[in-house]
C-alpha positions in Angstrom: 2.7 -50.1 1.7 2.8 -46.8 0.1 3.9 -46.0 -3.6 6.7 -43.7 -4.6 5.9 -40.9 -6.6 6.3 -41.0 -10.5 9.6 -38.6 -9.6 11.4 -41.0 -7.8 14.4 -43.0 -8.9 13.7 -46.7 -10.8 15.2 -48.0 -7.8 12.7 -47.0 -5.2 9.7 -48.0 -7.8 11.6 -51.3 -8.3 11.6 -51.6 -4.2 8.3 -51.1 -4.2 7.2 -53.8 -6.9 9.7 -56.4 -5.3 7.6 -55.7 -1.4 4.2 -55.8 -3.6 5.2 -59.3 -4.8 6.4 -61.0 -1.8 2.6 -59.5 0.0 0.9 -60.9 -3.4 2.8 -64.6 -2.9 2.3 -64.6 0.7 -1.4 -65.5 -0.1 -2.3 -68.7 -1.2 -1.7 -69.6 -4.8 -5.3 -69.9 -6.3 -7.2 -67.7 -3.7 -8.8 -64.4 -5.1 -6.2 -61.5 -4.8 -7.6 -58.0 -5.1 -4.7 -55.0 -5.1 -6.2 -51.7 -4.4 -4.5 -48.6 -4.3 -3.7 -45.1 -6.0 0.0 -46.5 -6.7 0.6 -42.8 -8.6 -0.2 -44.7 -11.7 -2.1 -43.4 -15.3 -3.2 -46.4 -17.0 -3.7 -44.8 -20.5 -6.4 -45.5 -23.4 -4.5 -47.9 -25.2 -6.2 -51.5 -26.7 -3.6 -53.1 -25.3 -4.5 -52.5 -21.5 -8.1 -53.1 -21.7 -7.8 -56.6 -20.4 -6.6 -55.1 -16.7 -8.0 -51.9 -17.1 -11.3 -52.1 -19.2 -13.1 -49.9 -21.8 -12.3 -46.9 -19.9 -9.6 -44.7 -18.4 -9.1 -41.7 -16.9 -6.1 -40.9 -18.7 -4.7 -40.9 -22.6 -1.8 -41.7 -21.9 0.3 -44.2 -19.2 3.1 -43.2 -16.9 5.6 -45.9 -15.6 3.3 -46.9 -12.6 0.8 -47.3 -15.0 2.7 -49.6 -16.9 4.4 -51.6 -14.1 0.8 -52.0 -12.4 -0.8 -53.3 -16.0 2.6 -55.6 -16.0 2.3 -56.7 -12.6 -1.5 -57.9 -13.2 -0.8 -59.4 -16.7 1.8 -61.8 -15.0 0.1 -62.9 -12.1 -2.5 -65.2 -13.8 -2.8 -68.3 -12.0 -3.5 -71.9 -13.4 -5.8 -73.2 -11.1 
């Protein structure tokens, strides 16, 4: 799968996400899920992020990937 660019319309990031669920609920419910990948996204310095991203960031400030990806992981916490 490859990310759009930050440039790109909301629809083509919103394809994208849609395509990154169905691969992330293909897998079996409790198994270990590990998404890797540039996805364009700046993940700023804000307290709020530091549960998916940690103490530290490359960036100050977050883009929309960066936000989508931080939502994406916040919402997929299983109750095994």
């Amino acid at each position: 799968m490859h990310a759009s660019s930050e440039e790109k319309s909301d629809d083509s990031k919103d394809s994208f996400n849609e395509e990154l669920e169905k691969m992330f609920y293909h897998f079996p419910k409790c198994h270990i899920k590990i998404v890797l990948g540039d996805f364009n996204a700046k993940v700023g310095q804000v307290n709020i992020f530091k549960l998916t991203n940690g103490n530290e960031s490359l960036h100050h400030d977050s883009n929309d990937y960066g936000v989508r990806k931080v939502n994406f992981s916040t919402s997929k916490n299983p109750s095994c």
